[in-house]
C-alpha positions in Angstrom: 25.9 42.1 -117.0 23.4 43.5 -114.7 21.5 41.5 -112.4 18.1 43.0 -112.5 15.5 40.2 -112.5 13.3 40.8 -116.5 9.7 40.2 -116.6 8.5 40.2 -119.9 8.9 42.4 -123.1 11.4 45.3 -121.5 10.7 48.7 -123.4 12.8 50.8 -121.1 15.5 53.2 -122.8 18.8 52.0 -123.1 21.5 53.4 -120.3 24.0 55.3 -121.7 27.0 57.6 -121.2 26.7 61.7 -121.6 28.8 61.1 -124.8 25.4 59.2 -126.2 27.1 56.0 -126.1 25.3 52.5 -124.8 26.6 51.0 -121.7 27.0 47.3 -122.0 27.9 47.0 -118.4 27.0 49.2 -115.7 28.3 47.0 -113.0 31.8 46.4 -113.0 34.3 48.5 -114.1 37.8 47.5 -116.4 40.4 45.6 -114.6 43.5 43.3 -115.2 41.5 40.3 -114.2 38.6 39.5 -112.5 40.1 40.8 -109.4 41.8 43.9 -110.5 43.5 45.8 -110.4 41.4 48.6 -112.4 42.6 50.4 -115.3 42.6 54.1 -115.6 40.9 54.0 -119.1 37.8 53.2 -117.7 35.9 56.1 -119.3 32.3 55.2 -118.1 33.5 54.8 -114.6 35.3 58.2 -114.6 32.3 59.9 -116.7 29.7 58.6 -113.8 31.7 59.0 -110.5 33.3 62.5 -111.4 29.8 63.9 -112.2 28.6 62.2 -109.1 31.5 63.9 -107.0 30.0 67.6 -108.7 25.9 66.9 -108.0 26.1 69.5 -104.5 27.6 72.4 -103.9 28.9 73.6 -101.0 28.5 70.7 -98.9 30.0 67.1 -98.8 27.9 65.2 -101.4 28.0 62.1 -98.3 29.1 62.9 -95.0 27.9 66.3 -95.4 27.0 66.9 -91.3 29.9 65.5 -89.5 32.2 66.7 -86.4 36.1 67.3 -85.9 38.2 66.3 -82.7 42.0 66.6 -82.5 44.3 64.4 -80.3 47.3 61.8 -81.0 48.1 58.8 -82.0 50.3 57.0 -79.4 52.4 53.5 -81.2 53.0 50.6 -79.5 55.8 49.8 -81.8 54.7 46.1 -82.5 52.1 44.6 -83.7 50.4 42.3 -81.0 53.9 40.3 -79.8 56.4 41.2 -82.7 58.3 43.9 -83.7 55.9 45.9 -86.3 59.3 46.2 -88.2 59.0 42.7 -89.3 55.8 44.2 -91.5 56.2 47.7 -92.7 58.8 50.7 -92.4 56.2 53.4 -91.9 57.8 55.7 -89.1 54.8 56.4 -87.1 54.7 52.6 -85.8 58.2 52.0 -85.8 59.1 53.8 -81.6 57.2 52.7 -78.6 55.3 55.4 -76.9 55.7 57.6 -80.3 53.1 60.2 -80.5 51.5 61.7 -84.0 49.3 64.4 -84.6 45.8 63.5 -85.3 42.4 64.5 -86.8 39.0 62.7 -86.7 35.9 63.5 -88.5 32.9 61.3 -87.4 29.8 61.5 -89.6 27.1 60.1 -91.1 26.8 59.7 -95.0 23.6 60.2 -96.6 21.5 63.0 -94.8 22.6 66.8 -95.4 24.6 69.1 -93.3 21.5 69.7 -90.9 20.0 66.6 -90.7 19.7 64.4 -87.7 22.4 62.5 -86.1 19.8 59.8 -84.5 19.2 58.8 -88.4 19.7 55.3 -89.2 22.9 55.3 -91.4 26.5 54.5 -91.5 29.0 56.8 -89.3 31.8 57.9 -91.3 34.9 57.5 -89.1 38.2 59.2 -91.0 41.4 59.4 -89.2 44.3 62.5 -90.7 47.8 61.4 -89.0 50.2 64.4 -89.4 53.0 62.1 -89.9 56.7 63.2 -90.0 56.7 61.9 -93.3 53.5 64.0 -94.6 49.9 63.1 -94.1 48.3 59.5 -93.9 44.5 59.3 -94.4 42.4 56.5 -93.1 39.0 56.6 -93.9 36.3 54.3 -93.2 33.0 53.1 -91.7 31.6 51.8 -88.3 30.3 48.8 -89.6 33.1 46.8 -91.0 31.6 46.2 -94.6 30.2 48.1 -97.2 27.1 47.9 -99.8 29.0 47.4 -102.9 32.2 45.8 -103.8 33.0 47.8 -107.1 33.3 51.5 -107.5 31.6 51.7 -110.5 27.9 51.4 -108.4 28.6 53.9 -105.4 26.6 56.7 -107.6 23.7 54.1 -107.8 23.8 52.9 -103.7 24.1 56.6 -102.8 21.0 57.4 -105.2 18.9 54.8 -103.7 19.6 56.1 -100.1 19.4 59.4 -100.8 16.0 61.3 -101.2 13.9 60.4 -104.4 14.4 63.3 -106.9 11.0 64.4 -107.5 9.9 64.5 -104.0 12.6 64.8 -101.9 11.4 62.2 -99.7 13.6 58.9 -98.4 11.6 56.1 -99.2 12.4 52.3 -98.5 10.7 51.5 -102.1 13.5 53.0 -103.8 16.2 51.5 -101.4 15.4 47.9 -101.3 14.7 48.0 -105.0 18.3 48.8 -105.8 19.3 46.4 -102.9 17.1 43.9 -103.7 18.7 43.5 -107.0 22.1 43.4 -105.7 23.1 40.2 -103.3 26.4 41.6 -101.7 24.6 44.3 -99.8 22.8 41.5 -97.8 25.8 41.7 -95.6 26.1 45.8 -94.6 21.9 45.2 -94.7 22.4 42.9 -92.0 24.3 45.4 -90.3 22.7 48.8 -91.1 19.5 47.6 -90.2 20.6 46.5 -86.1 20.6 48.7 -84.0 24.4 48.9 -85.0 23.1 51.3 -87.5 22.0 53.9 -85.1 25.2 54.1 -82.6 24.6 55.9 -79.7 27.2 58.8 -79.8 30.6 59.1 -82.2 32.1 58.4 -78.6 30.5 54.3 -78.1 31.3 53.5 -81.8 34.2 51.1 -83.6 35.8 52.2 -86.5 37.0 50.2 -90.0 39.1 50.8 -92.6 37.2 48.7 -94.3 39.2 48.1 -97.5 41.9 46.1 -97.8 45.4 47.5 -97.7 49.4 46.0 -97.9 52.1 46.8 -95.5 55.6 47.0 -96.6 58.7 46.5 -95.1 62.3 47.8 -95.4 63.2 45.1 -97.9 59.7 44.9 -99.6 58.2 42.2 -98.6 54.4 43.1 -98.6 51.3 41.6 -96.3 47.7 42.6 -96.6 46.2 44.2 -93.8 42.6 45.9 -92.5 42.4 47.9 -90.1 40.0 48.1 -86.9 39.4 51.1 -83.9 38.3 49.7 -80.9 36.4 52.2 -78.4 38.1 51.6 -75.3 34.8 53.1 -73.8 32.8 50.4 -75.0 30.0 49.9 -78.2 26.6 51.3 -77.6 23.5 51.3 -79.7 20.5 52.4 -80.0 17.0 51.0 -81.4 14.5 52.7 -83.7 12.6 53.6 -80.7 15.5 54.5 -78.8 16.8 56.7 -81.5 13.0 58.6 -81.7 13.1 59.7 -78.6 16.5 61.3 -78.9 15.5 63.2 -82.2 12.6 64.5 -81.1 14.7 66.6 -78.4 17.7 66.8 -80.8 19.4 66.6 -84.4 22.9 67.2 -83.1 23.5 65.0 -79.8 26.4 63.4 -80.8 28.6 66.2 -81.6 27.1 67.6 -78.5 28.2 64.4 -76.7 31.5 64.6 -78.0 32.1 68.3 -77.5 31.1 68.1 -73.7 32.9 64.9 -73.0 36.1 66.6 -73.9 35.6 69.8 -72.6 34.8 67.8 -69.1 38.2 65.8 -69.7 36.7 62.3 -70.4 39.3 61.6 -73.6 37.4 59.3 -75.5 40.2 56.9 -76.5 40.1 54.1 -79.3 42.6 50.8 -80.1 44.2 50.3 -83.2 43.9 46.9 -84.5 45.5 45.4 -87.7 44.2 42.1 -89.2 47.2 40.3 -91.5 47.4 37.8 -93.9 49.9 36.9 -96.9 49.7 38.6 -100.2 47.7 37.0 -102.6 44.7 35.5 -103.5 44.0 33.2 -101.0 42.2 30.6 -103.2 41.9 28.5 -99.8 39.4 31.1 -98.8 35.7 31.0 -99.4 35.7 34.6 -100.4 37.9 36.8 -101.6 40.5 39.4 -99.1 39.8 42.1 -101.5 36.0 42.1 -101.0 35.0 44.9 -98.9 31.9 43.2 -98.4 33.7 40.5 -96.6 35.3 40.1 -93.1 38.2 38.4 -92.2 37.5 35.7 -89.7 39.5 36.3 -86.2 40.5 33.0 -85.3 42.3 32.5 -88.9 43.5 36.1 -89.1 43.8 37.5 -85.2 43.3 41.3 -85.3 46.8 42.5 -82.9 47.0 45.8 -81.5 49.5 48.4 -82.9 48.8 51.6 -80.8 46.3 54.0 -79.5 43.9 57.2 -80.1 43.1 60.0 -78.1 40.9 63.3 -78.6 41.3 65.8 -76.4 40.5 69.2 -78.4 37.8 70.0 -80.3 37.7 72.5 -83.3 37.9 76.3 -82.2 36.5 77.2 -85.5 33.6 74.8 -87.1 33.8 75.8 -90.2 37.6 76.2 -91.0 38.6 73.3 -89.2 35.8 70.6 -90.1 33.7 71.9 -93.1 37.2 72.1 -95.1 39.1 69.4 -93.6 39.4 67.1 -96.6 40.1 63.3 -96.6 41.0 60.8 -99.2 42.4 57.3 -99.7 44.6 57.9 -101.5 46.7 59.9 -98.8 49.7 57.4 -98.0 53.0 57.5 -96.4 55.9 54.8 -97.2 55.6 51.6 -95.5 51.8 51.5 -96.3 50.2 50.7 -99.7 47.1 50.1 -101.7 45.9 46.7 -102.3 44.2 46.0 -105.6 40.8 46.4 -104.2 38.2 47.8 -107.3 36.4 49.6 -104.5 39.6 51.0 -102.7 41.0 52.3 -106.2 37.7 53.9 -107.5 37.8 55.6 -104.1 40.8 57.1 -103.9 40.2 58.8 -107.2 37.0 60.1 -106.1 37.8 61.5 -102.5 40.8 63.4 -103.9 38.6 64.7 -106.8 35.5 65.8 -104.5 37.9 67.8 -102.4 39.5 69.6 -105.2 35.9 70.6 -106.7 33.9 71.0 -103.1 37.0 73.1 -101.8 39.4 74.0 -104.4 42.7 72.7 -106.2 44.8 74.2 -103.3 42.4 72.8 -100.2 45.6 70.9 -98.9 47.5 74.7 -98.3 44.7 75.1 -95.6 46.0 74.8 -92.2 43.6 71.4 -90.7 45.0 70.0 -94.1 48.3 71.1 -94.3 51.1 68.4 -93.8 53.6 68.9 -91.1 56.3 67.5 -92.6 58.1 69.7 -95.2 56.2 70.7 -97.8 58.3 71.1 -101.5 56.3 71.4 -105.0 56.3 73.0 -108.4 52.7 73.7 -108.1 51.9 77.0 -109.1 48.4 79.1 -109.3 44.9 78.0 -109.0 41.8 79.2 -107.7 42.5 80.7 -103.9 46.1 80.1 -103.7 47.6 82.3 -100.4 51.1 81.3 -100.5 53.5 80.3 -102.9 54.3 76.0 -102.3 58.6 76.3 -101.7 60.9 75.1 -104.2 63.9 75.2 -104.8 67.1 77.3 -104.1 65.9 78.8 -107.3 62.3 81.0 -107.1 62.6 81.5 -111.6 62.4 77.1 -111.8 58.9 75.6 -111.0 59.7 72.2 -113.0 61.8 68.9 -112.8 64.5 68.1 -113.5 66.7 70.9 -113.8 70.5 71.9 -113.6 69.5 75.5 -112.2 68.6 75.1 -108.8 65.6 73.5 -108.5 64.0 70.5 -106.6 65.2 66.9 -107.1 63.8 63.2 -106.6 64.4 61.5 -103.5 66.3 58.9 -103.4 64.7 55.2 -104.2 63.9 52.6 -101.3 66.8 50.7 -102.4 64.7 47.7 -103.9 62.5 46.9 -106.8 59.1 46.9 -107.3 57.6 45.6 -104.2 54.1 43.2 -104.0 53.6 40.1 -106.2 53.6 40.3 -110.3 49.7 40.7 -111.6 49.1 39.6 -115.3 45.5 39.0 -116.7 43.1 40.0 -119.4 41.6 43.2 -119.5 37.7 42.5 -118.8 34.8 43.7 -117.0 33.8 41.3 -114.9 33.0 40.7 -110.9 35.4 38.9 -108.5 35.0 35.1 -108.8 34.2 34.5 -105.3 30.9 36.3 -104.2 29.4 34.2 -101.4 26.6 36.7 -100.3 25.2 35.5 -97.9 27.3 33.6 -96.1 28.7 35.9 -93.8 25.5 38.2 -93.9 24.2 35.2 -92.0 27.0 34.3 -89.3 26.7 38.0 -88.4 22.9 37.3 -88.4 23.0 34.4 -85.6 26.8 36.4 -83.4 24.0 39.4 -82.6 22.8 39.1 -79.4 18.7 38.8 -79.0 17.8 42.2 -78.8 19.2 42.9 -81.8 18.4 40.2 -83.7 14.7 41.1 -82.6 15.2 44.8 -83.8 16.4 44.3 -87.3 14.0 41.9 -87.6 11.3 45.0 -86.7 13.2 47.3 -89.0 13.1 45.2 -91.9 10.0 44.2 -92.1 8.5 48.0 -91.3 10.4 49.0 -93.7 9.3 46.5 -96.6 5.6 47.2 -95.8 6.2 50.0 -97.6 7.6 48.5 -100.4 6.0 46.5 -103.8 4.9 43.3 -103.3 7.9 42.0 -105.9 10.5 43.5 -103.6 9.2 41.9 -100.6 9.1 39.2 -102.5 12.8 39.0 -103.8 14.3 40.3 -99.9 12.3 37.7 -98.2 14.1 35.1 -100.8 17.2 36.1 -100.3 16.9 36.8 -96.2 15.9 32.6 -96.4 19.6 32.1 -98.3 21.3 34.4 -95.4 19.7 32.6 -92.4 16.9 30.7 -92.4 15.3 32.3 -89.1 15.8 35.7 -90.5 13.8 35.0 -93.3 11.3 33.5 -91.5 10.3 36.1 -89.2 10.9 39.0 -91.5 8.3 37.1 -94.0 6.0 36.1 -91.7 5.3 40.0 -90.4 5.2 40.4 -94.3 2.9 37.4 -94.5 5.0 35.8 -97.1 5.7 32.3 -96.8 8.9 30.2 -98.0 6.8 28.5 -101.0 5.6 31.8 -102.0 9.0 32.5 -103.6 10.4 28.9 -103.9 9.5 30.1 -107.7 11.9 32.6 -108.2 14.9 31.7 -109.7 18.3 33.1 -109.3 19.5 37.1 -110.8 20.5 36.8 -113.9 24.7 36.6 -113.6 23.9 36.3 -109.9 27.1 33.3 -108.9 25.5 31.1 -106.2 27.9 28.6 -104.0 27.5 24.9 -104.0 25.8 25.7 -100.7 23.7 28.6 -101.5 22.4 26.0 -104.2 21.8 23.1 -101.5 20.0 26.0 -98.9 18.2 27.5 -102.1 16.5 23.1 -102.8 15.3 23.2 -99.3 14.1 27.0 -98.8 12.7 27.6 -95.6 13.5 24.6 -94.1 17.8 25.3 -93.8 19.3 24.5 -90.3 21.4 27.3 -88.2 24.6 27.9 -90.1 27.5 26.6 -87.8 29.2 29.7 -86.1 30.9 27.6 -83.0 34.5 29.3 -82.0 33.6 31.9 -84.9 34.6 35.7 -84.2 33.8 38.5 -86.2 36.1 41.5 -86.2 32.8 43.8 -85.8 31.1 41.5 -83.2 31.8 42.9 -79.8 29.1 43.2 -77.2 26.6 46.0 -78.0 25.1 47.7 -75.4 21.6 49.3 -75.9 21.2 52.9 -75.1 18.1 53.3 -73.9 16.5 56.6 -74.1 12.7 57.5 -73.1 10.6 60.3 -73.3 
């Protein structure tokens, strides 16, 4: 199933598992259908990403140099016009002018816990609401899309960012190899690589949930829902130049930024905004809601505000209060629910399981992770347990059920199962509805000039460096995205549009009727049509300029 391009007799050593056993597919994992959802049995998967969660110790494998902020969360107790009741029962949202408890870790993903914050990379942007109802954890990005769309590959997309392992240098030959041979990065690519990739502070940045999750209401009914944090101070950037010049006086000047805004009393403050649509499949779409390689178009699906953020404290001890605060996707209260996103599931496996390696079984007894809601188990023991979870009336019963004074079940919602019924084949196999490049190339030709003109420079610097075959292959498949981006990226590479009219489609690579028509007249493709189109991460970018 994979989709690297074979030239000639292949001698290479077959992939397989630790158990010895040959992996037939290495690029999707099991699920009930095409679309999912995934299936805990998916031994490969769970062999791969739990060794990948173990390869660092002590810090965060990704997002290992990050910062902490506290504040609230303020609800506006709709969502845009309506009453948010209409959509889901979670508490938090319900009560105008309601105010929860929040932490917020910015970060970036792939350098280590020193490296520099000027790096080009995505900003990790995780938000722990201390709900009244226990902990909700939503963790994201700042750039609205992500490399992959299926778990299964985030040990392989990390690799090829990360370092090479012999020398321990960062090279662009290893990262577009893996990304030349996988089409549904072009989008994130397209991203990464503006200066939208090096934000200018954690302060002038948005936020995304980007996964796809469901909303429930009081009698069920379920809608699918992303979520987006506006910065009410605005969306700076910075270019590669830009970005030199502030690493060459500093690795840390955004969490310097952030910790003297708030000391000074400037409250960086950001908008929650929820996008909404009906759940299922959506077969009138062009792509699929679960992809999180995907947007959702604002004029079909409006993104409407449902409340506020504010930081106004910073950590009083680093280490304690941002090293160990833990984050995972899985962290849910009722009235919110997973959607059967094969990236979202794979995740919230793996974030739970990192913590419980990186910091212990019991990191959620430390305080920054603590719920502050009441807190009732029969969990007992474990490496650096200080306190004792409480039970019941009864300190002798640590299980359920029992007659002798333990803990009990709460009572049900009242209702059924919520969310449609899902039957399908158990299969291994990638979402029907890829459409690569598509929306790599709207968000290609909504950038304003100077950014256009510095991805352009970053791409094609950063392919100099690679193989001729790799330029080769990026060049074709900038030319399927937008016509004028592969044009100028191939012409600093001198590679012309007839110098890969000869390559052919990746093997299992599913192009669209009009990926076929653009791929007949490469090179030669008019504008794609983005009149009255709005992307959710397409609001004016400032540059930051910064000289030495």
């Amino acid at each position: 199933m994979t989709d690297t391009a074979k030239q000639g007799a292949d001698t290479r050593p077959v992939l397989t598992n630790r158990q010895g056993h040959p992996i037939h597919d290495n690029q999707n994992q099991r699920t009930v259908g095409a679309r999912g959802p995934a299936t805990l049995e998916n031994y490969h998967f769970l062999e791969k990403i739990s060794h990948f969660d173990r390869e660092r110790i002590p810090e965060r494998v990704v997002h290992a140099r990050g910062v902490t902020a506290f504040g609230f969360f303020e609800a506006y107790g709709s969502w845009g016009d309506e009453p948010i009741s209409r959509y889901t029962r979670a508490k938090l949202f319900q009560e105008r002018g309601k105010r929860t408890d929040v932490a917020v870790r910015f970060s970036t993903v792939i350098g280590g816990r020193d490296s520099s914050e000027a790096a080009r990379d995505p900003r990790g942007f995780a938000v722990k609401f201390y709900t009244e109802e226990g902990n909700w954890d939503l963790v994201g990005n700042n750039l609205g899309v992500f490399f992959i769309r299926d778990a299964i590959k985030f040990p392989d997309v990390i690799h090829a960012l990360k370092p090479d392992p012999v020398t321990f240098e960062q090279r662009p030959e290893r990262i577009f190899d893996f990304m030349s041979q996988t089409p549904e990065c072009m989008h994130m690519l397209v991203n990464l690589f503006s200066p939208r990739g090096i934000p200018a502070d954690y302060r002038h940045m948005q936020g995304f949930g980007v996964n796809t999750y469901k909303w429930a209401n009081s009698d069920g009914h379920t809608v699918l829902v992303k979520y987006h944090w506006m910065p009410k101070q605005g969306v700076r950037s910075m270019t590669e130049e830009d970005a030199a010049n502030v690493q060459a006086e500093s690795l840390g000047h955004a969490t310097k930024d952030l910790y003297e805004a708030i000391e000074r009393g400037d409250y960086p403050e950001w908008e929650l905004l929820v996008q909404m649509m009906d759940d299922h499949e959506h077969p009138e779409l062009d792509f699929d809601p679960l992809d999180d390689t995907k947007t959702w178009p604002e004029q079909e699906f409006p993104p409407k505000p449902v409340g506020r953020m504010v930081l106004n404290r910073m950590p009083d001890d680093f280490f304690t209060q941002n090293e160990q605060i833990a984050f995972g996707t899985g962290v849910l209260v009722d009235g919110l629910d997973f959607s059967d996103d094969k990236m979202l599931v794979g995740r919230t496996f793996s974030y739970s399981d990192t913590q419980r390696y990186r910091v212990g079984p019991n990191y959620l007894q430390l305080p920054v992770n603590q719920a502050k809601a009441p807190v009732h188990t029969n969990q007992r023991g474990g490496p650096m347990s200080y306190q004792v979870d409480p039970g019941g009336e009864n300190p002798h019963v640590n299980y359920e059920p029992s007659t002798l004074g333990g803990l009990q079940e709460a009572e049900g919602p009242g209702y059924g199962e919520q969310g449609p019924e899902i039957r399908g084949r158990l299969t291994r196999s990638r979402i029907p509805r890829t459409n690569d490049y598509m929306q790599a190339g709207q968000r290609y030709l909504l950038m304003q000039d100077w950014e256009r003109d510095d991805l352009v420079r970053n791409f094609t610097n950063q392919l100099k460096q690679c193989p001729r075959h790799i330029q080769e292959r990026m060049v074709w498949h900038f030319l399927l995205v937008e016509n004028d981006l592969g044009l100028r990226v191939g012409e600093g590479l001198g590679i012309s549009p007839q110098d890969v009219a000869h390559l052919e489609p990746l093997p299992n690579q599913r192009l669209t009727d009009e990926d076929r028509e653009r791929l007949a007249n490469l090179g030669k493709n008019p504008p794609r049509d983005v009149e009255g189109l709005t992307m959710t991460h397409c609001v004016p970018d400032e540059r930051h300029v910064v000289t030495r």
